[in-house]
C-alpha positions in Angstrom: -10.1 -24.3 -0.4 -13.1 -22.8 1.2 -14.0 -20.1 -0.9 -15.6 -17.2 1.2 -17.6 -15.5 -1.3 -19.4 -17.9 -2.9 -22.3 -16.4 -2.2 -24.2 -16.5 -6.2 -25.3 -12.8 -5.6 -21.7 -11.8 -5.7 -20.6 -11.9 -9.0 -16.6 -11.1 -10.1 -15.6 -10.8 -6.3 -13.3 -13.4 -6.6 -10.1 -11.0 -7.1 -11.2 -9.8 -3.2 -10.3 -13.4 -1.9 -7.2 -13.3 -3.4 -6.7 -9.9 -2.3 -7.1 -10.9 1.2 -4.9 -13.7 0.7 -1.8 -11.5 -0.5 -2.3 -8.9 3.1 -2.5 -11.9 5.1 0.8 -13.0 3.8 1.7 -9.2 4.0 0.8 -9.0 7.7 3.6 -11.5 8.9 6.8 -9.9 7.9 7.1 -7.0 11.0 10.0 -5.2 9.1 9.9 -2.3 8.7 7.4 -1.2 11.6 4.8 1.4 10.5 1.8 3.4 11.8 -1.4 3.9 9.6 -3.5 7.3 10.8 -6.5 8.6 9.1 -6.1 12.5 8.3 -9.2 14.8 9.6 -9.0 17.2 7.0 -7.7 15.0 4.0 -4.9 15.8 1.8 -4.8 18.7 0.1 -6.7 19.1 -3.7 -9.1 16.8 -2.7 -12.4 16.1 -1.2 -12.6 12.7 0.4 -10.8 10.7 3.4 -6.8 10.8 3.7 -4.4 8.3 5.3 -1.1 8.7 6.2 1.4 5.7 6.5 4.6 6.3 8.3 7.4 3.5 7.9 10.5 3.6 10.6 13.4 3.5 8.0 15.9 4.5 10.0 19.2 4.3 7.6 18.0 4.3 4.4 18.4 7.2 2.1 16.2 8.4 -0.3 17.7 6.5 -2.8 17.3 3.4 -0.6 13.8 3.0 -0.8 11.3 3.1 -3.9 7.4 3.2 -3.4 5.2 2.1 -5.8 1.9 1.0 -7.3 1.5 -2.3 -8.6 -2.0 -4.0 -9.1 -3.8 -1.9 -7.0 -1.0 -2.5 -3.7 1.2 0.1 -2.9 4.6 -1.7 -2.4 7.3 0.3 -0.4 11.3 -1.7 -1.3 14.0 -0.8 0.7 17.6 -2.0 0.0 20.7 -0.7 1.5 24.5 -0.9 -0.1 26.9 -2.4 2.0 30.0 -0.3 2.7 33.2 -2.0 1.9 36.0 -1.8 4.5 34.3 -1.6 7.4 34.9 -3.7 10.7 32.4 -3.9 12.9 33.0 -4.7 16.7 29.1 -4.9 17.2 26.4 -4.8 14.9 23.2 -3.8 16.2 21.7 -1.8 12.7 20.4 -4.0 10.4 21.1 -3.2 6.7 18.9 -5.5 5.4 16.3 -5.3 2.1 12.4 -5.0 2.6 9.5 -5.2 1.0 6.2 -3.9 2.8 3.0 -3.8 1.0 -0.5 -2.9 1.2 -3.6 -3.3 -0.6 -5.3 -0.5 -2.1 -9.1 -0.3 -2.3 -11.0 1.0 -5.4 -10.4 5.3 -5.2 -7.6 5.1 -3.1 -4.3 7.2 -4.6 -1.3 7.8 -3.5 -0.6 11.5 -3.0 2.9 12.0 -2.0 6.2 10.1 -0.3 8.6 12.4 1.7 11.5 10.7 3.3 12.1 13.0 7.2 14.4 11.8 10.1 13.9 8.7 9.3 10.3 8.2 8.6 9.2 7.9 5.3 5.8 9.3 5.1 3.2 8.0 2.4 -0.4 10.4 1.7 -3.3 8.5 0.7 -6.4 10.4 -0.4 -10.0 8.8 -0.9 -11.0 10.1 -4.2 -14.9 10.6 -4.1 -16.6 9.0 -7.0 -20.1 10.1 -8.1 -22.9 7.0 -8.4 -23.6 6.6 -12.1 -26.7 4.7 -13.3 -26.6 4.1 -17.2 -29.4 2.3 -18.8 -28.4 -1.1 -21.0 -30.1 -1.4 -24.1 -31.8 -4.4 -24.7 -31.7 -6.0 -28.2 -33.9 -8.2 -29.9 -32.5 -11.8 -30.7 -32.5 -13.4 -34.2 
């Protein structure tokens, strides 16, 4: 394996790699579709960036679909009940399960989930950190 940041200036970046890894594996499941916009005014209660991410989930219920944070990835889960006794002449609406993910960088939350006409809608807010320089005391060997 070619590793890509194996530069010796960039110490503990190894997590990134495999953090690109895991979104490239992400990227080729195209179910469900969803749209990622950056929010001009941010979310609300806070004073950096915001992103929205809007999933088509057409079908699904609230109780369909859980969103979570695992690991620093915001993993959206969607799985439908089959209803029993139903024929179908044509089935065009999938009810299948998904699992959509995205990796989270460093001061990204997640602000709220609201489920509307079929869109589930996720806020993101860029949580401004303050640079901190602390001095390391240096101790005498023996």
């Amino acid at each position: 394996m070619t590793r890509l940041l194996n530069s010796p200036y960039l110490l503990g970046f190894d997590h990134l790699e495999r953090l690109l890894e895991r979104s490239a594996k992400a990227a080729a499941d195209g179910y469900p579709p969803y749209n990622i916009e950056a929010l001009a005014q941010g979310i609300a209660g806070t004073d950096g960036q915001g992103f929205r991410i809007t999933l088509a989930v057409a079908g699904f219920a609230k109780d369909d679909i859980t969103v979570s944070v695992e690991d620093r990835q915001l993993v959206i889960r969607g799985h439908q009940i089959e209803a029993d006794g139903k024929t179908f002449l044509h089935r065009g609406i999938a009810a299948r399960q998904f699992l959509r993910s995205f990796v989270l960088a460093d001061g990204i939350e997640v602000k709220s989930a609201a489920l509307e006409n079929g869109l589930l809608k996720i806020d993101l807010a860029r949580i401004e950190s303050k640079p901190e320089v602390r001095v390391v005391n240096i101790e005498s060997g023996g």
